[in-house]
C-alpha atoms as one frame of an Amber mdcrd trajectory, in Angstrom:
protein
   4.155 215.874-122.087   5.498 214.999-118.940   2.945 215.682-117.259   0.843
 213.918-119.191   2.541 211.097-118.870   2.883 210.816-115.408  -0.900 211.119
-115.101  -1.318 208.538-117.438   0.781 205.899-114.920  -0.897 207.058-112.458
  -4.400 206.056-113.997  -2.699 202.798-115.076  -1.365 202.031-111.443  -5.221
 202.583-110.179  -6.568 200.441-112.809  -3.991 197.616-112.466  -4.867 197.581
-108.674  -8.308 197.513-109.170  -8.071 194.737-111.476  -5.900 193.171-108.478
  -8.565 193.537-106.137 -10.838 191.034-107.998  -8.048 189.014-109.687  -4.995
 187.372-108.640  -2.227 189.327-110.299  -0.845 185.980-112.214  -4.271 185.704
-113.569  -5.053 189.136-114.680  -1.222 189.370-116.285  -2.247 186.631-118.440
  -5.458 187.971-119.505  -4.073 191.354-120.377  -1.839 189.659-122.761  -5.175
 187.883-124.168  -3.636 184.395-123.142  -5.719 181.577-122.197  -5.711 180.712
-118.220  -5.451 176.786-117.686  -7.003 175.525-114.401  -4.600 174.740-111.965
  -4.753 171.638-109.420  -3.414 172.226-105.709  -2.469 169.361-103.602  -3.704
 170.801-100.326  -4.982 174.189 -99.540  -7.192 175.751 -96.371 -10.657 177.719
 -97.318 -12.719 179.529 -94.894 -16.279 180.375 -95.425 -17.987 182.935 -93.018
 -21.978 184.492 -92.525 -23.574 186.483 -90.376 -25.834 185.235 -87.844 -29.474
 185.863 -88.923 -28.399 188.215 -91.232 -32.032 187.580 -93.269 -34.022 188.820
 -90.334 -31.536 191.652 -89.522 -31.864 192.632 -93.270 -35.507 192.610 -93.266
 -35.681 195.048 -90.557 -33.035 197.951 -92.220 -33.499 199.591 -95.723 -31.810
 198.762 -98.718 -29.442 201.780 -97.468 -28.675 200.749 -94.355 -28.040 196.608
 -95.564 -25.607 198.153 -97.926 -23.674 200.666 -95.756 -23.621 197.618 -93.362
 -22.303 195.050 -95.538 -19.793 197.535 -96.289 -18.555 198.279 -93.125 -18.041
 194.925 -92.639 -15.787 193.821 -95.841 -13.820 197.510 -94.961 -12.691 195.944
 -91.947 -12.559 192.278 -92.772 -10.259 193.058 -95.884  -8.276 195.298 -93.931
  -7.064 192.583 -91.622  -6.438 189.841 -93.959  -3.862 191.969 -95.353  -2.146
 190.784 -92.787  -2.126 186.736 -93.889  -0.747 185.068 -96.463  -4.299 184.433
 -97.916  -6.634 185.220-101.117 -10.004 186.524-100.735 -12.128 184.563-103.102
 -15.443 185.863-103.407 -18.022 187.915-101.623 -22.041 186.939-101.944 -24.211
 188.705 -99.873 -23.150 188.286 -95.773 -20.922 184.959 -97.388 -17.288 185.632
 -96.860 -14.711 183.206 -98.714 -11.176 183.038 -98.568  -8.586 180.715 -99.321
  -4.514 179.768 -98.523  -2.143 178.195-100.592  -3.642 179.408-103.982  -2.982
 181.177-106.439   0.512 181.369-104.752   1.343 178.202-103.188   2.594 178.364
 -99.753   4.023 175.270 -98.591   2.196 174.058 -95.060   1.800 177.143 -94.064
  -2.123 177.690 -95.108  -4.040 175.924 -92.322  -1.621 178.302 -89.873  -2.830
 181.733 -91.565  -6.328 180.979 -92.182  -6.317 179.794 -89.065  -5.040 182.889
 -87.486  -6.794 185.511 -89.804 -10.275 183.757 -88.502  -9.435 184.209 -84.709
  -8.857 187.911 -86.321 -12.411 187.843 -88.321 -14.232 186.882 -85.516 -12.920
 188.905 -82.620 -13.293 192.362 -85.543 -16.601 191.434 -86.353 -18.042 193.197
 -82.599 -16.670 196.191 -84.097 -19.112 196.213 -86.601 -22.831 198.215 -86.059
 -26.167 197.328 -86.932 -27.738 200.389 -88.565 -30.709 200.964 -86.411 -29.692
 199.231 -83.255 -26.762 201.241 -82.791 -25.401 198.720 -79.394 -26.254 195.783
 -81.229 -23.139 194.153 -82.882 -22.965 191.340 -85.752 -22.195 188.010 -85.056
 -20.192 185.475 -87.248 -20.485 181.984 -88.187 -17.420 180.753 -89.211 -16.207
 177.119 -91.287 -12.740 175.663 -92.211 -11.625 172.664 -94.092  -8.267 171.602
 -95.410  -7.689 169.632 -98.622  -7.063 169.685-102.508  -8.864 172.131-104.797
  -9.138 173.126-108.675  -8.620 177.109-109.393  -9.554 178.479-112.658 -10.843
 181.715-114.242 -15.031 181.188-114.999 -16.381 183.870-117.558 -15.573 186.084
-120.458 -17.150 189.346-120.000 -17.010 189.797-115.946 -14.143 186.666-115.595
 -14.194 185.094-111.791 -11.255 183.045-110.278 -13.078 180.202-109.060 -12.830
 177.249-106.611 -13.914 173.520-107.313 -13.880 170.394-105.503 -15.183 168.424
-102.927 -12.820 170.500-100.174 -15.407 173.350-101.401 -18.150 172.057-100.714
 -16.899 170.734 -97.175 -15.541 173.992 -95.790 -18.835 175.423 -96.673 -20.677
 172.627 -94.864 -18.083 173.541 -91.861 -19.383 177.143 -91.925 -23.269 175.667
 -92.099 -22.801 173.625 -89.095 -21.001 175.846 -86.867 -22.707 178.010 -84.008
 -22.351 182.056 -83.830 -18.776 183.357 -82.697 -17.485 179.737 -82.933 -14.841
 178.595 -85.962 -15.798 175.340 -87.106 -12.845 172.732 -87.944 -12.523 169.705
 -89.836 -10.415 166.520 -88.846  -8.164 167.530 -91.543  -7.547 171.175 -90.634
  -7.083 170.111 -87.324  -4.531 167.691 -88.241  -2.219 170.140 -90.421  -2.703
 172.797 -87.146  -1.463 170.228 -84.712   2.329 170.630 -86.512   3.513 173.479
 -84.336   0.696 172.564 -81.420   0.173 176.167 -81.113  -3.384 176.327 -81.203
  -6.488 175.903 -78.602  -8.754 173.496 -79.976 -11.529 172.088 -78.522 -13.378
 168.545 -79.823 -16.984 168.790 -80.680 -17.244 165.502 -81.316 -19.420 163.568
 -84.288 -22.124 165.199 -86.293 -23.938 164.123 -88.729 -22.933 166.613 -92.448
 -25.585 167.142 -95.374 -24.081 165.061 -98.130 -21.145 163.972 -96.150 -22.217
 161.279 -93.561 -21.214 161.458 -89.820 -17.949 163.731 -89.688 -15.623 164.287
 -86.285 -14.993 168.554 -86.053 -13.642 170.568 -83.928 -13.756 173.862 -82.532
 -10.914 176.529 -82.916 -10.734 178.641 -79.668  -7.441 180.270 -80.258  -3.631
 180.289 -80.808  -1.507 180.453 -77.294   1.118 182.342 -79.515  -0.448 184.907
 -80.990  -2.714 187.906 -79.964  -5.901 189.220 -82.416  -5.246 192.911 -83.056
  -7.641 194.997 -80.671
């Protein structure tokens, strides 16, 4: 009986933390008890959005096998490292990356300074990463950043999704569609909450013109004189 129960923990511990993995564990505490989750409005949080340079044209030249096994290498390492941060990964669709600071736990001011950091991380890891058939070729990353207020709420009954809303959304994704490969693209307002501890190296890219936002000032996000990406 002992035994048996022990095993049984055990099997509850793996499914708790895989319910973790795609939860947060607020969220899935509250759904195990069959409660309703209510949305939840953050003042100001940081979201990152990442792809992979031509990914379409590198996918259309592996099989199936090989995208999958390659997409998989990839999250391995990227969700190793942002272990490291105070920060939430969202979602993963297709090469898209998303992750977010200062949700579900709110962190203060700190979430600008770890997505911040975890990207210099991202993008520096992302060399370590093979394509299939071109064994020295290496993936490149396109990475976005924007800093403002968001909704979070749980979408779905039978496969339920913590999801973000809001216009800061839909700008940190326009951040990640405008940047170049192996650069981290900035708003005005991420650069404004990382100038607090002026620890970072950031570079002005000036004005550009942003689908469905108008003419917006960026900048680029070279790196932190503080802090060292892990090799």
């Amino acid at each position: 009986l002992k035994e048996k129960t022990e095993d049984l923990k055990r099997e509850r511990w793996l499914a708790e933390d895989l319910l973790h993995q795609m939860l947060p564990k607020t969220v899935a505490k509250q759904l195990r008890k069959c409660q309703k989750v209510e949305a939840e409005n953050y003042d100001q949080v940081t979201i990152f959005f990442s792809d992979i340079v031509g990914f379409t044209s590198i996918a259309a030249s592996c099989t199936p096998l090989q995208v999958v096994e390659m997409l998989n290498n990839l999250y391995v390492c990227f969700d190793s490292r942002i272990e490291s941060y105070d920060v939430y990964k969202v979602e993963t669709i297709g090469d898209a990356y998303m992750v977010a600071s200062g949700l579900p736990e709110r962190n203060g001011t700190k979430h600008a300074d770890e997505i911040a950091k975890m990207s210099l991380d991202l993008v520096a890891a992302v060399h370590q990463v093979v394509i299939p058939h071109t064994p020295t070729g290496r993936l490149q990353l396109r990475a976005g950043i924007h800093t403002g207020p968001c909704v979070a709420g749980v979408v779905g009954y039978k496969m339920p999704r913590y999801c973000l809303f809001g216009d800061t959304v839909n700008t940190a994704s326009r951040m990640e569609s405008t940047s170049l490969p192996q650069k981290i693209h900035i708003s005005s307002a991420t650069y404004e909450a990382l100038l607090t501890d002026d620890a970072y190296e950031i570079e002005l890219r000036g004005e550009i013109e942003v689908k469905g936002k108008g003419k917006m000032k960026t900048y680029w996000l070279l790196g932190n004189k503080n802090y060292s990406v892990q090799n």
